[in-house]
PyMOL CGO cylinders between C-alpha atoms (Angstrom):
from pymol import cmd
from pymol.cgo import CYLINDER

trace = [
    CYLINDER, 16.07, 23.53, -36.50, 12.97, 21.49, -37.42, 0.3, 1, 1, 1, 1, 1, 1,
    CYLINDER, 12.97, 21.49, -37.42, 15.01, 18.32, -35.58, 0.3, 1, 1, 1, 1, 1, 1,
    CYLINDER, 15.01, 18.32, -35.58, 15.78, 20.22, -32.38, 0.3, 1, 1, 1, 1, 1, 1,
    CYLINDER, 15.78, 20.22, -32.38, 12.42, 21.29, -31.98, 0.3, 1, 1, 1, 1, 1, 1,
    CYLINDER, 12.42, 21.29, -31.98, 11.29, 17.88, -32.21, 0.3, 1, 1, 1, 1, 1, 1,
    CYLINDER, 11.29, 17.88, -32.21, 13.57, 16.31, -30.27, 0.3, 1, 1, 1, 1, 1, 1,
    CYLINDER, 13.57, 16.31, -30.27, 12.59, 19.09, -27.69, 0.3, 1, 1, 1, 1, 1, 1,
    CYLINDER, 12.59, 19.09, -27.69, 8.70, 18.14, -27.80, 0.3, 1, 1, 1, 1, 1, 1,
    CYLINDER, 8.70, 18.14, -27.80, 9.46, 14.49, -27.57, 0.3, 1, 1, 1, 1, 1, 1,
    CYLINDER, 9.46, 14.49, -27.57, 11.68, 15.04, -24.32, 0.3, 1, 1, 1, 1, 1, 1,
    CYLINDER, 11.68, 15.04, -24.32, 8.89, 17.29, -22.84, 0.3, 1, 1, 1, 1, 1, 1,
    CYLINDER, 8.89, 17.29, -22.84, 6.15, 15.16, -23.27, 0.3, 1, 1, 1, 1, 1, 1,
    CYLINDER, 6.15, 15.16, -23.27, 8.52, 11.53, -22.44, 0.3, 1, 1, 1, 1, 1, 1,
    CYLINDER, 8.52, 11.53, -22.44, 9.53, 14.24, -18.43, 0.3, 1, 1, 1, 1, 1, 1,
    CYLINDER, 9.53, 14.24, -18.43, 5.43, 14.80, -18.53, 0.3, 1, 1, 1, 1, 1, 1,
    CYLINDER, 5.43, 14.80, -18.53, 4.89, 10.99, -18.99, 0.3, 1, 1, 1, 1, 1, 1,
    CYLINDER, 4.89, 10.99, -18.99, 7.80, 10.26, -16.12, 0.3, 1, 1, 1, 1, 1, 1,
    CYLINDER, 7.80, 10.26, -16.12, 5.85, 12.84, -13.79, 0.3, 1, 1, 1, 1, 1, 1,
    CYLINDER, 5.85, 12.84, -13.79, 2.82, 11.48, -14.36, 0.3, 1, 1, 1, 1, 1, 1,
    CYLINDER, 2.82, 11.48, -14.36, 3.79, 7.92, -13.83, 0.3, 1, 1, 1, 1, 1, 1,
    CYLINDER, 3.79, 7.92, -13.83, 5.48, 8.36, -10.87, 0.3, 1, 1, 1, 1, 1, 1,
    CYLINDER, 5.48, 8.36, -10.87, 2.68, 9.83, -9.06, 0.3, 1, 1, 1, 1, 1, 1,
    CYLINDER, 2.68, 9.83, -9.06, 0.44, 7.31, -10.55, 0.3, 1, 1, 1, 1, 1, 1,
    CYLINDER, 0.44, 7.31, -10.55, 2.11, 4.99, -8.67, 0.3, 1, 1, 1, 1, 1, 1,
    CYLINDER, 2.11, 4.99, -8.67, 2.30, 7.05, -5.65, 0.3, 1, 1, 1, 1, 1, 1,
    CYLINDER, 2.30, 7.05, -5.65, -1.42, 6.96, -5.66, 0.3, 1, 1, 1, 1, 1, 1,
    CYLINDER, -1.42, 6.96, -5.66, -1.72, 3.42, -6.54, 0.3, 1, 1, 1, 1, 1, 1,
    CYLINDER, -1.72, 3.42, -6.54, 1.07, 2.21, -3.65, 0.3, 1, 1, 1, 1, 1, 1,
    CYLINDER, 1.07, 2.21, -3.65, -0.76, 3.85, -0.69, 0.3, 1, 1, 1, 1, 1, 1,
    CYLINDER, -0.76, 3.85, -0.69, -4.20, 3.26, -1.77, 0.3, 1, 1, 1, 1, 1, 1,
    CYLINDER, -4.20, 3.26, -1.77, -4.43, -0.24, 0.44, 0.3, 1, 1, 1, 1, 1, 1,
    CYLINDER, -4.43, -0.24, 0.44, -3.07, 1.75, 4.15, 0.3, 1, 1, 1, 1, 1, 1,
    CYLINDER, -3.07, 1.75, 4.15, -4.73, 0.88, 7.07, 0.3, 1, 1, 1, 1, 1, 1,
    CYLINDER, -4.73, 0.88, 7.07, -4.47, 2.36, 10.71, 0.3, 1, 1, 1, 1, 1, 1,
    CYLINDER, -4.47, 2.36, 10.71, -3.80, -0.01, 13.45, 0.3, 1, 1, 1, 1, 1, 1,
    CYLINDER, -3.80, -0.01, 13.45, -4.74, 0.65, 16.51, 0.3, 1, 1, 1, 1, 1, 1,
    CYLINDER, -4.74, 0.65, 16.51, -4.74, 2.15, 19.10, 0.3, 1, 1, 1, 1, 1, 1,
    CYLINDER, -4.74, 2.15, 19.10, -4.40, 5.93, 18.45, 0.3, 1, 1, 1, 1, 1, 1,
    CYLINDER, -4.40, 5.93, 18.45, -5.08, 9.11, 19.97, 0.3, 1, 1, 1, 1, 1, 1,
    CYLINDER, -5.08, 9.11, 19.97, -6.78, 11.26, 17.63, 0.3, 1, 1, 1, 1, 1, 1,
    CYLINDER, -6.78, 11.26, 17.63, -8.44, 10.19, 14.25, 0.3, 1, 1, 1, 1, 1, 1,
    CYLINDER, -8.44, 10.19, 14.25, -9.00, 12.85, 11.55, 0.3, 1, 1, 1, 1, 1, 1,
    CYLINDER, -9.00, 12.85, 11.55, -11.50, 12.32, 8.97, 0.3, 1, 1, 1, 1, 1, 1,
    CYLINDER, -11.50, 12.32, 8.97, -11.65, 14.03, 6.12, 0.3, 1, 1, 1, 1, 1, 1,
    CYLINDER, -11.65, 14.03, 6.12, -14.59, 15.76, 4.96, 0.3, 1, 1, 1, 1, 1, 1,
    CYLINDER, -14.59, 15.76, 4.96, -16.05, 15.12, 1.45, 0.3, 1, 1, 1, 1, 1, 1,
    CYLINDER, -16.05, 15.12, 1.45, -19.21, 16.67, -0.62, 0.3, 1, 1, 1, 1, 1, 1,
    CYLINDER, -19.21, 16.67, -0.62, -22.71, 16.99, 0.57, 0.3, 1, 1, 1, 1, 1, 1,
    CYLINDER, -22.71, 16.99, 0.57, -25.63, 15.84, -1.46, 0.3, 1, 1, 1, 1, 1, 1,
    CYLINDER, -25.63, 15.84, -1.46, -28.74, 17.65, -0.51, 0.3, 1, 1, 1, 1, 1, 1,
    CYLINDER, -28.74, 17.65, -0.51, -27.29, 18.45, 2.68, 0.3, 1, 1, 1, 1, 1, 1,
    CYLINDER, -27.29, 18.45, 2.68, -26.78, 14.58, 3.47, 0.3, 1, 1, 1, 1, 1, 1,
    CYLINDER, -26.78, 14.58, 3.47, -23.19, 12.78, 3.10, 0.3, 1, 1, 1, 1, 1, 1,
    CYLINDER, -23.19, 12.78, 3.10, -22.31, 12.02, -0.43, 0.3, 1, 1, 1, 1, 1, 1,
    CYLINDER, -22.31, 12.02, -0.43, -21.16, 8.28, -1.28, 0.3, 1, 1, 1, 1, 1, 1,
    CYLINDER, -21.16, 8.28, -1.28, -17.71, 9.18, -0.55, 0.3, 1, 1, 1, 1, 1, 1,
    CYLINDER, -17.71, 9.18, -0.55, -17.90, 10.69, 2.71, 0.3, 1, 1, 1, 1, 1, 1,
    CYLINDER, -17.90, 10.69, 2.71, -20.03, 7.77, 4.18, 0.3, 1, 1, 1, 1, 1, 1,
    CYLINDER, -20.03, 7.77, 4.18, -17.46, 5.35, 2.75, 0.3, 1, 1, 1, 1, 1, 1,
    CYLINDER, -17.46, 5.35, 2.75, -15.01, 7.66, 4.94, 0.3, 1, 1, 1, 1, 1, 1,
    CYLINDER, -15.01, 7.66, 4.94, -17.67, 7.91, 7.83, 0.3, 1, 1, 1, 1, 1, 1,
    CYLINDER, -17.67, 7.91, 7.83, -18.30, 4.00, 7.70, 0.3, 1, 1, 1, 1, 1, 1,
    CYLINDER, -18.30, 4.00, 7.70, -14.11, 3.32, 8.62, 0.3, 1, 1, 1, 1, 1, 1,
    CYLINDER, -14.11, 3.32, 8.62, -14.41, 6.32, 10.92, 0.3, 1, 1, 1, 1, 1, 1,
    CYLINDER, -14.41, 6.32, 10.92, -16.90, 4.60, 12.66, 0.3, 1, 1, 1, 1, 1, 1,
    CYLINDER, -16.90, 4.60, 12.66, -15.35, 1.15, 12.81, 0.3, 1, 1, 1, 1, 1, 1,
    CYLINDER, -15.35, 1.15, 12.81, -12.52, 2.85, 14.58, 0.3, 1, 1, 1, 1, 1, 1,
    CYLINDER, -12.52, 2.85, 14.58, -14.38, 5.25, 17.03, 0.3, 1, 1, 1, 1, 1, 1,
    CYLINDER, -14.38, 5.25, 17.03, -16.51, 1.77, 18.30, 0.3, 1, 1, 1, 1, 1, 1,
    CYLINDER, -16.51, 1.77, 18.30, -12.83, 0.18, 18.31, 0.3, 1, 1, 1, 1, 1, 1,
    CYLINDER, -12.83, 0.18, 18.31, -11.10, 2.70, 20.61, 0.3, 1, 1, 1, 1, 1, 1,
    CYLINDER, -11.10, 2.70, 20.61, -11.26, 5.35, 22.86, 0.3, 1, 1, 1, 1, 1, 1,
    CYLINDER, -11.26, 5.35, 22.86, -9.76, 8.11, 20.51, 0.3, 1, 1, 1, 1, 1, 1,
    CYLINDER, -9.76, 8.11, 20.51, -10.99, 11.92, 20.36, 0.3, 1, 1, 1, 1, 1, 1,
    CYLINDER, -10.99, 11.92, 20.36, -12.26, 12.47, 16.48, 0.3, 1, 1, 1, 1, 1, 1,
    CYLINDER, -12.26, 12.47, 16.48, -11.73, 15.36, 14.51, 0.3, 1, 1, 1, 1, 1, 1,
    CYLINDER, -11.73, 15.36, 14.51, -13.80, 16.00, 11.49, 0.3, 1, 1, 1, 1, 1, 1,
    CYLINDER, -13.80, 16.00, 11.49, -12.84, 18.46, 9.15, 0.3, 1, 1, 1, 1, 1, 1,
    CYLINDER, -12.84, 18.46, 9.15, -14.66, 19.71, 6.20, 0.3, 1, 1, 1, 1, 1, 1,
    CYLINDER, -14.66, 19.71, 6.20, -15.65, 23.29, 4.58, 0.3, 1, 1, 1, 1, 1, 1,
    CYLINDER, -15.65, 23.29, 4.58, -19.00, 24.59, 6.79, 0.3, 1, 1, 1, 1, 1, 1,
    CYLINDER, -19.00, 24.59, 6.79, -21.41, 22.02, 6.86, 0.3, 1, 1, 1, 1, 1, 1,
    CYLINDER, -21.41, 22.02, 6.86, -19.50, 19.11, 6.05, 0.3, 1, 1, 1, 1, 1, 1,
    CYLINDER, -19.50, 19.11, 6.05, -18.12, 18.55, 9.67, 0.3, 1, 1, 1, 1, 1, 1,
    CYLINDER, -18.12, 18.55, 9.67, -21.84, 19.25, 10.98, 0.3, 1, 1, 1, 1, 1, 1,
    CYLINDER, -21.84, 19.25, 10.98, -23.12, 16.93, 8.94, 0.3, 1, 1, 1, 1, 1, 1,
    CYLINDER, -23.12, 16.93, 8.94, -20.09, 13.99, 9.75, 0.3, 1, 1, 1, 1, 1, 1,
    CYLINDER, -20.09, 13.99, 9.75, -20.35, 15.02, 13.96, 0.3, 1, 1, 1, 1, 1, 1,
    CYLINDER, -20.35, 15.02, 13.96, -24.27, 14.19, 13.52, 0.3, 1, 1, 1, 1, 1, 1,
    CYLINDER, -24.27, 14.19, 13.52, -23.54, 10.84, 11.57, 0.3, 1, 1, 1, 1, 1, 1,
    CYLINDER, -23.54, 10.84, 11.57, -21.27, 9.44, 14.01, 0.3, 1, 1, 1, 1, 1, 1,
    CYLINDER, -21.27, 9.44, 14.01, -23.45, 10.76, 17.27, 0.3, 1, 1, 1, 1, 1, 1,
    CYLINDER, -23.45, 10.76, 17.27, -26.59, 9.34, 15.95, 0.3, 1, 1, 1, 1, 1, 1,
    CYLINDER, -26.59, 9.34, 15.95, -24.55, 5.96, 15.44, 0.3, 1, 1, 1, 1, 1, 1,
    CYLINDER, -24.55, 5.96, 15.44, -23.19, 5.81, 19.22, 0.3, 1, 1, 1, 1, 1, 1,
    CYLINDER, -23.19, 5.81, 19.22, -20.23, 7.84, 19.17, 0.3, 1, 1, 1, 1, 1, 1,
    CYLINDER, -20.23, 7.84, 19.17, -19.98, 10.33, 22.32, 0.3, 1, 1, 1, 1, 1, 1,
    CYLINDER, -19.98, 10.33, 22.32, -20.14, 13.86, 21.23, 0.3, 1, 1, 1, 1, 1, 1,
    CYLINDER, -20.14, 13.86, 21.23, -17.83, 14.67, 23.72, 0.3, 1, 1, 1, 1, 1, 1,
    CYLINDER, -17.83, 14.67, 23.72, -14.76, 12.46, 21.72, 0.3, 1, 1, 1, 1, 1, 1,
    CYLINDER, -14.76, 12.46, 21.72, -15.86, 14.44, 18.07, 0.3, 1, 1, 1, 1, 1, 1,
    CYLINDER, -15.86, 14.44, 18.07, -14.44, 18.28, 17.27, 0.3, 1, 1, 1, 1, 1, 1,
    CYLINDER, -14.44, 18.28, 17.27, -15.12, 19.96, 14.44, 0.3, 1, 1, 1, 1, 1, 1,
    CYLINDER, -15.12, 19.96, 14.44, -12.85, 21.72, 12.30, 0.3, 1, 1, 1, 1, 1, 1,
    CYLINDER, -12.85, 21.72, 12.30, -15.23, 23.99, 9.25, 0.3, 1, 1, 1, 1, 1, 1,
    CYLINDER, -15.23, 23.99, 9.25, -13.12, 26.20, 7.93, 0.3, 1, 1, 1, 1, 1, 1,
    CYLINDER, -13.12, 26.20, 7.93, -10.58, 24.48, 5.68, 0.3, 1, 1, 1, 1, 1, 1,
    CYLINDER, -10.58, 24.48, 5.68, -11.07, 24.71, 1.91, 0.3, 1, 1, 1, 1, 1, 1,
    CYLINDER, -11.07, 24.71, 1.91, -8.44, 22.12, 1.31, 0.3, 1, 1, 1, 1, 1, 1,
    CYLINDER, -8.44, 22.12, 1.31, -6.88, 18.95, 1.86, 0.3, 1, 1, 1, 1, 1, 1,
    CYLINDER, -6.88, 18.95, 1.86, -3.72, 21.58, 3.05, 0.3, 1, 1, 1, 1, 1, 1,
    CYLINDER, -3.72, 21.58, 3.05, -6.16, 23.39, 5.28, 0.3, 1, 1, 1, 1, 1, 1,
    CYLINDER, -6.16, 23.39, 5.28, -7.79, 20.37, 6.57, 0.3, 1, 1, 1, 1, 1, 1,
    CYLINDER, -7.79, 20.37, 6.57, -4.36, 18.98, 7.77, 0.3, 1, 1, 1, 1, 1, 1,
    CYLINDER, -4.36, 18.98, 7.77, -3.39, 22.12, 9.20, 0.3, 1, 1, 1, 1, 1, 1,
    CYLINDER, -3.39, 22.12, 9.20, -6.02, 22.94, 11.13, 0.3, 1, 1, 1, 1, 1, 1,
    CYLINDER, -6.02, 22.94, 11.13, -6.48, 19.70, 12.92, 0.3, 1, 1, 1, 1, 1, 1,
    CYLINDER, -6.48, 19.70, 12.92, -3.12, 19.76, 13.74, 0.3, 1, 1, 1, 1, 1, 1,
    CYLINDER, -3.12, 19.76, 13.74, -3.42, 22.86, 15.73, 0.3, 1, 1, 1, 1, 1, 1,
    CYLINDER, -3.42, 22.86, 15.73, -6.69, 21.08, 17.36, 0.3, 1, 1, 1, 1, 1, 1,
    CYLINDER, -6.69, 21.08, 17.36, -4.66, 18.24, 18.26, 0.3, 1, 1, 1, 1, 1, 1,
    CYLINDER, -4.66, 18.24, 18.26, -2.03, 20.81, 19.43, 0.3, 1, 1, 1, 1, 1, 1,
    CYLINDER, -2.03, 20.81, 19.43, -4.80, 22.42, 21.50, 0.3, 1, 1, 1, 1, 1, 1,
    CYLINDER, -4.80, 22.42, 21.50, -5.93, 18.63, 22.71, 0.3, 1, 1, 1, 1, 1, 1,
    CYLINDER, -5.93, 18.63, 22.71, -2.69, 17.77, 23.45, 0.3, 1, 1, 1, 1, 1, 1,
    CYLINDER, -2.69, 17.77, 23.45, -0.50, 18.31, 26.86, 0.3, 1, 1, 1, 1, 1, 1,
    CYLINDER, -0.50, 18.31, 26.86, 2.86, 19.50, 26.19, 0.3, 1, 1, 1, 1, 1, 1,
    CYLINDER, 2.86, 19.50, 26.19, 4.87, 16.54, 26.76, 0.3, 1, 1, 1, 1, 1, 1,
    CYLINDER, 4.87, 16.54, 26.76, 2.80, 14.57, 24.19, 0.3, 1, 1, 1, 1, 1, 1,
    CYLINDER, 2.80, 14.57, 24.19, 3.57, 16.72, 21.22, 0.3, 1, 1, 1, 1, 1, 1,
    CYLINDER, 3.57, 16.72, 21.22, 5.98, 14.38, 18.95, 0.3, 1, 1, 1, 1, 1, 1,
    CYLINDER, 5.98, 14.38, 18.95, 4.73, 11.42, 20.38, 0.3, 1, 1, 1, 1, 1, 1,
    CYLINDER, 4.73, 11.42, 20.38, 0.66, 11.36, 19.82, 0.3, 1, 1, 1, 1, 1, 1,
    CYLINDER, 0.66, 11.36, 19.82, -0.40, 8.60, 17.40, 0.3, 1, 1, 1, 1, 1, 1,
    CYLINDER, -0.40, 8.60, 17.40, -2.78, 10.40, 14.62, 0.3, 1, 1, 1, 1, 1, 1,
    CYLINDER, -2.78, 10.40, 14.62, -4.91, 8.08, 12.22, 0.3, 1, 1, 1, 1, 1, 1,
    CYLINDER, -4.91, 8.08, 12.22, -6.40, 9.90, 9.18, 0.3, 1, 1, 1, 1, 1, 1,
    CYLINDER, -6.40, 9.90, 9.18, -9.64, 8.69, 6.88, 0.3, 1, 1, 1, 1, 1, 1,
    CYLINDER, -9.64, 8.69, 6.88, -9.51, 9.48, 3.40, 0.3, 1, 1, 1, 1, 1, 1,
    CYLINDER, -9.51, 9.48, 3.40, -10.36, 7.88, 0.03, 0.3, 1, 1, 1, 1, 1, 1,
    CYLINDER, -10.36, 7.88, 0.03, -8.11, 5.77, -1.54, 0.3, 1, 1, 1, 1, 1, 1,
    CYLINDER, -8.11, 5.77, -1.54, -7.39, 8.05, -4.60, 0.3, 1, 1, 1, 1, 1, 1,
    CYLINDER, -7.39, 8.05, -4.60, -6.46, 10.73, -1.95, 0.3, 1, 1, 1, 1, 1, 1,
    CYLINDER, -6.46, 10.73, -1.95, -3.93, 8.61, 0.81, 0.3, 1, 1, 1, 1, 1, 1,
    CYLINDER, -3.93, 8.61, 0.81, -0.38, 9.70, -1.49, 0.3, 1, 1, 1, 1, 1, 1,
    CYLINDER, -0.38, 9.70, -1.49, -1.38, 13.10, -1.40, 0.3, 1, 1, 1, 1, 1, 1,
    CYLINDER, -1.38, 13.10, -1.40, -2.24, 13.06, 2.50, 0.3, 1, 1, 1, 1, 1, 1,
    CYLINDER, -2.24, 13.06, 2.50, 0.59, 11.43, 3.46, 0.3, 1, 1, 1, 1, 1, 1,
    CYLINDER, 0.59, 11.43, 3.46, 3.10, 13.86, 1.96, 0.3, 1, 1, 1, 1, 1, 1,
    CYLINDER, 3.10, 13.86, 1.96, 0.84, 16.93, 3.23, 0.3, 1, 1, 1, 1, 1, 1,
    CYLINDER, 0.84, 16.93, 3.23, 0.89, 15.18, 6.44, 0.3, 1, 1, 1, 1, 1, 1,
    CYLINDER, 0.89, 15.18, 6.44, 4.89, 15.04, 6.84, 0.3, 1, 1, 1, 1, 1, 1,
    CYLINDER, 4.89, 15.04, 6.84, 4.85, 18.60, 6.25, 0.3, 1, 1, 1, 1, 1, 1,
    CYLINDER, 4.85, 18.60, 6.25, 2.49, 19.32, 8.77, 0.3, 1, 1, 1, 1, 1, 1,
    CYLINDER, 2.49, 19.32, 8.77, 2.52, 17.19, 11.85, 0.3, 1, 1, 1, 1, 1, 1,
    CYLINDER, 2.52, 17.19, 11.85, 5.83, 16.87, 13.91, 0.3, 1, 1, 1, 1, 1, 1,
    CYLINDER, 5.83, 16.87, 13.91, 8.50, 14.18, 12.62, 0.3, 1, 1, 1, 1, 1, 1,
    CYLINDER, 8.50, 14.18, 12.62, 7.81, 12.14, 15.95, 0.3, 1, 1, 1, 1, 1, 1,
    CYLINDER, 7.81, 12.14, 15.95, 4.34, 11.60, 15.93, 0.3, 1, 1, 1, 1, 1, 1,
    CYLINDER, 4.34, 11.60, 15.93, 3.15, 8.97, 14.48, 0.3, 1, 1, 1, 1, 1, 1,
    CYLINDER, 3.15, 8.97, 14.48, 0.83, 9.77, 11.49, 0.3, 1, 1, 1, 1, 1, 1,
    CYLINDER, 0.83, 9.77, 11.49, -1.19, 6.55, 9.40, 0.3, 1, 1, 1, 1, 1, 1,
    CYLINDER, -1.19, 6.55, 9.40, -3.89, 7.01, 6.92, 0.3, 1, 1, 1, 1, 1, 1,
    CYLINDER, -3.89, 7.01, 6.92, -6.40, 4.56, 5.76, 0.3, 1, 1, 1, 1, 1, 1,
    CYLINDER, -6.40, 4.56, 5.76, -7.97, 4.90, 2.34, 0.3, 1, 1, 1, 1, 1, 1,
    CYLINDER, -7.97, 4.90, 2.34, -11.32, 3.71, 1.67, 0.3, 1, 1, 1, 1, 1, 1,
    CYLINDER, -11.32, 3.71, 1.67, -12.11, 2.30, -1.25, 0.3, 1, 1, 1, 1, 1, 1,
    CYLINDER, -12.11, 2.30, -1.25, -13.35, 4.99, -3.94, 0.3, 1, 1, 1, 1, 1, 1,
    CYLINDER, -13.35, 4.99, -3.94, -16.52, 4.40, -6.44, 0.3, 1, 1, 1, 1, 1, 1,
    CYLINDER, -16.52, 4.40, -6.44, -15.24, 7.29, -8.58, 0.3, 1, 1, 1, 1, 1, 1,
    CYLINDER, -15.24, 7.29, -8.58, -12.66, 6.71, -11.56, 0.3, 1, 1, 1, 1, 1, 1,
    CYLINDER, -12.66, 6.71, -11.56, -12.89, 10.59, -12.26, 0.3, 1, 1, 1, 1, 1, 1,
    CYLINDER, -12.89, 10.59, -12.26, -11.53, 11.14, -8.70, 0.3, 1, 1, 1, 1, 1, 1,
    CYLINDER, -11.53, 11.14, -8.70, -8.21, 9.43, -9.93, 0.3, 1, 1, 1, 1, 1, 1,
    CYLINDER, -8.21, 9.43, -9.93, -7.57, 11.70, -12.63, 0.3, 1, 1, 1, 1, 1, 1,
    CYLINDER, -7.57, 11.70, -12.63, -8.10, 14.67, -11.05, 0.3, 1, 1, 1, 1, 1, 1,
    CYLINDER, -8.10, 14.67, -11.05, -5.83, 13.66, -7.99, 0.3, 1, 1, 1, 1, 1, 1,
    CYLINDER, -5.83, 13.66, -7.99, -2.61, 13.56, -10.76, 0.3, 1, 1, 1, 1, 1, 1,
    CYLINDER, -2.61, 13.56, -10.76, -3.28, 17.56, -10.83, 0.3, 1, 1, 1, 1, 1, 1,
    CYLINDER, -3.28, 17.56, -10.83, -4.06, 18.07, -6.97, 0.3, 1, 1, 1, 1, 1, 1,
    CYLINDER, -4.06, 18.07, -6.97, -1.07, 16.14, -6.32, 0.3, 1, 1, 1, 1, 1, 1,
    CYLINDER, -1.07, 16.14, -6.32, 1.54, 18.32, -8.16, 0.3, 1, 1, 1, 1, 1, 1,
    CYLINDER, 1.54, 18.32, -8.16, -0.27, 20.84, -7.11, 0.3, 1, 1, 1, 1, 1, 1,
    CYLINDER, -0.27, 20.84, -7.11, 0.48, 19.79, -3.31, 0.3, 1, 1, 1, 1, 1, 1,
    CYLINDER, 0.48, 19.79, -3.31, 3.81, 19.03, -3.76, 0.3, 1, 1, 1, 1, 1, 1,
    CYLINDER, 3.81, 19.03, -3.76, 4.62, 22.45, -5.24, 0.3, 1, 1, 1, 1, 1, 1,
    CYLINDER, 4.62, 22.45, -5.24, 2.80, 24.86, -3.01, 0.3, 1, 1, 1, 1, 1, 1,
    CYLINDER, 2.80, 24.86, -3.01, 1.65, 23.24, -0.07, 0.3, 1, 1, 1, 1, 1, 1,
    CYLINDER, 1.65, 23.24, -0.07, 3.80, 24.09, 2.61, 0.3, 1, 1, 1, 1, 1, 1,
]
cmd.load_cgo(trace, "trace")
């Protein structure tokens, strides 16, 4: 009995190793996407606020946003819980982008959510005949790009054409807690 159990515990933890590997690399594949341009709409993600000012990580995010909003005539979506997309519309408008081009989304409490909800912006945006043929880049961290990508073939139609650029991340904590978020995702975000 003692053997079986063993050999049980030493199978679980070699599947929990596999998992976690696998997504490892997942995370570490993507992390180096760029969009290339043009596109039509360009989500950015939202991240957390310090004092009521972007964090490091979302002006890393804004920084690429705004590299491709000065590049090309695409509308902007930025999508954060409450006063995160306030906060990212202000960044870009005070840096040249026309308020007209940004739309906030404030209500998603999730990467999920985030995705989601822009899409039915973009749906909104969109005319009719466009749908399944729009070209949608998305501005995360690099820790974050595996997890977006799957969430994003889940969520946007299988025609349109969906990219994601990951900025570089300062935080090693952020890795480790993506390994969770990402099984997470891929079991109940649907």
């Amino acid at each position: 009995m003692k053997v079986k159990l063993k050999r049980i515990i030493i199978l679980g933890v070699i599947v929990i190793a596999l998992i976690f590997g696998l997504i490892g690399f997942n995370i570490h594949r993507n992390k180096d996407s760029h969009i290339q341009l043009p596109i039509d709409y360009l989500i950015v993600l939202g991240a957390p606020l310090v004092e009521e000012e972007p964090g490091l990580v979302m002006l890393e995010r804004l920084g690429v946003a705004l590299e491709i909003g000065q590049a090309c005539d695409c509308q902007i979506i930025v999508t954060g819980y409450q006063d995160e997309a306030i906060v990212m519309k202000e960044y870009l408008v005070r840096r040249g982008i026309d308020q007209e081009r940004i739309y906030t989304e404030d209500e998603a409490t999730s990467t999920f959510e985030n995705l989601i909800l822009s899409r039915d912006l973009i749906d909104e945006l969109s005319d009719i005949e466009s749908i399944g043929h729009r070209r949608i880049g998305i501005v995360t961290s690099d820790f974050h790009v595996a997890r977006v990508y799957m969430i994003a073939s889940r969520v946007f139609h299988r025609d349109d054409l969906v990219q994601v650029s990951g900025v570089p991340s300062v935080s090693t904590m952020s890795y480790y807690r993506e390994y969770l978020a990402f099984i997470k995702s891929f079991l109940l975000d649907r």
